[in-house]
N, C-alpha and C positions, 0 to 999 in steps of 0.2 A: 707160207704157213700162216694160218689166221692167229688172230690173237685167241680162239676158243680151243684149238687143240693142244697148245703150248700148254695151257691153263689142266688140260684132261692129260696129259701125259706128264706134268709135275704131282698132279693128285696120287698117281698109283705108286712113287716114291712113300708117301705119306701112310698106303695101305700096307705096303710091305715091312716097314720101320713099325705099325701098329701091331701086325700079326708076330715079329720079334718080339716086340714089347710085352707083348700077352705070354708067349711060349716064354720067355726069360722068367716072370716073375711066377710063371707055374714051376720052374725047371728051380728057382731060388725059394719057393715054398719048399716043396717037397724037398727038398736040401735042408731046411730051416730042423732045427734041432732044440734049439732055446728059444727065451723072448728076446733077444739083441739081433736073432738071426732071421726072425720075421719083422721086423724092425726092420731091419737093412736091408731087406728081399726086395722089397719096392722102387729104392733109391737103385739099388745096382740094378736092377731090370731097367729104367731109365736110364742109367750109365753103360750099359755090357757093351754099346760100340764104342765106347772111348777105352774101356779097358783092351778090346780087340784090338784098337789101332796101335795101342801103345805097345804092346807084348811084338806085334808085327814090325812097330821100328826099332824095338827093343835087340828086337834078334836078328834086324837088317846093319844095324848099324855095328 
């Protein structure tokens, strides 16, 4: 495998982590209710896969 396909198939991780990113903080707008809660619609739309990991070993463990 060359070094330029490694390179093209770790970029579409990056697209799909982008297009979550985008749906989260439309999904935590439209959720948003006050000003604290569009405040923090941006942070947890960067955060929702850590929140997902955690709930996940939360309830494996």
């Amino acid at each position: 495998m060359s070094n330029d396909s490694r390179k093209a198939a770790g970029a579409s991780g990056g697209a799909v982590y982008g297009l979550g990113l985008i749906g989260a903080a439309v999904y935590y707008f439209q959720q948003a209710s006050d000003f604290w809660s569009y405040v923090f619609a941006l942070p947890k739309a960067i955060l929702w896969p850590a929140f997902v990991i955690y709930q996940l070993l939360k309830h494996l463990a």
